[in-house]
N, C-alpha and C positions, 0 to 999 in steps of 0.2 A: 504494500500500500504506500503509495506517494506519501513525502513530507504534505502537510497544509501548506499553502501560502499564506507567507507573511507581509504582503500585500494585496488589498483588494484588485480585483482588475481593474475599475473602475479607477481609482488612481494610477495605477502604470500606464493607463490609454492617456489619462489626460498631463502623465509626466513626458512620456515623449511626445503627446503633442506640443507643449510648453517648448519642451530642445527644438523642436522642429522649428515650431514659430521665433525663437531666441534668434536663430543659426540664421533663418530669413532676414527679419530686420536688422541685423549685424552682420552683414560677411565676413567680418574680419576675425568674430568671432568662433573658433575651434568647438571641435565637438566637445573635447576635455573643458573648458573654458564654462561651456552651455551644461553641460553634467552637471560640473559642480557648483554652480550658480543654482540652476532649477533644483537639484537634488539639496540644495540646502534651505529654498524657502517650501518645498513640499516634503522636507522627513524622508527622501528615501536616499539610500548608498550611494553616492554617485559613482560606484564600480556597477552596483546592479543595474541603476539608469544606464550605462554607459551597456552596457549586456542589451537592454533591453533595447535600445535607440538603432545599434548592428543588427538585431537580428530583425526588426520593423522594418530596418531598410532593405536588406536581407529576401525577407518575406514581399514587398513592393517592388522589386524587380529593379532596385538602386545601385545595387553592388553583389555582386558576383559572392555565391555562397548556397549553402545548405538551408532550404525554406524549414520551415516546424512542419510545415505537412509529409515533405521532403524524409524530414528525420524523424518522423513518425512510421510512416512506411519504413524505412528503412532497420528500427528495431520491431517493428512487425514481422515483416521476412527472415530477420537473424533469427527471433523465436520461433519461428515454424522452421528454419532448417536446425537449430536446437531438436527441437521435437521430431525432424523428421529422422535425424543421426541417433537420435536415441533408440528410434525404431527399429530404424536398420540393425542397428547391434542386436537388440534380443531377437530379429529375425534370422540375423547370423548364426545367431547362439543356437537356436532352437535348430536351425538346419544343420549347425555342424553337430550338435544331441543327435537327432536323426540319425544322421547320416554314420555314427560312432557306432552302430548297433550295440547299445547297450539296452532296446528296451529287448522286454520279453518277445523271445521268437510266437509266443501265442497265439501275441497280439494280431487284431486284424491289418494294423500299418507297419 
């Protein structure tokens, strides 16, 4: 089970919007700069803002990177080839069992 967040979403939409709008009217101003400006009058880390502001741009087709939908799929697949490597081995197992003739010749298999 995921940690909770310790921010509501509701504030992280309207803190990178805040960097968003900073970085606009000030060109001169860095995204470090706008971080830790907005991150100090809204309460939040300005390494989390700064997390949160790449991966928005990220996710907007801004810069070059791994979307969240992206790297959602992406640990979705790793668990199902998990689960599928798993299988394989006890299918293995039980075929190389088989194939050992250790069960009773009685048997109808």
């Amino acid at each position: 089970m995921p940690a909770p967040r310790k921010y509501p979403p509701e504030l992280r939409e309207r803190s990178i919007r805040l960097v968003h709008e900073a970085m606009k009217d000030d060109p001169s101003l860095s995204m470090n700069q706008a971080v830790i400006r907005i991150g100090q009058r809204v309460g939040v880390n300005p390494d989390t803002l700064r997390g949160w502001t790449k991966q928005n741009r990220i996710d907007a087709g801004e810069v070059p990177g791994t979307t969240t939908s992206d790297a959602a799929r992406i640990r979705q697949l790793e668990q199902e080839v998990r689960e599928l490597k798993r299988a394989n081995e006890i299918l293995m197992a039980a075929s190389s069992f088989m194939r050992s003739g250790e069960l009773d010749p009685r048997l109808p298999w």
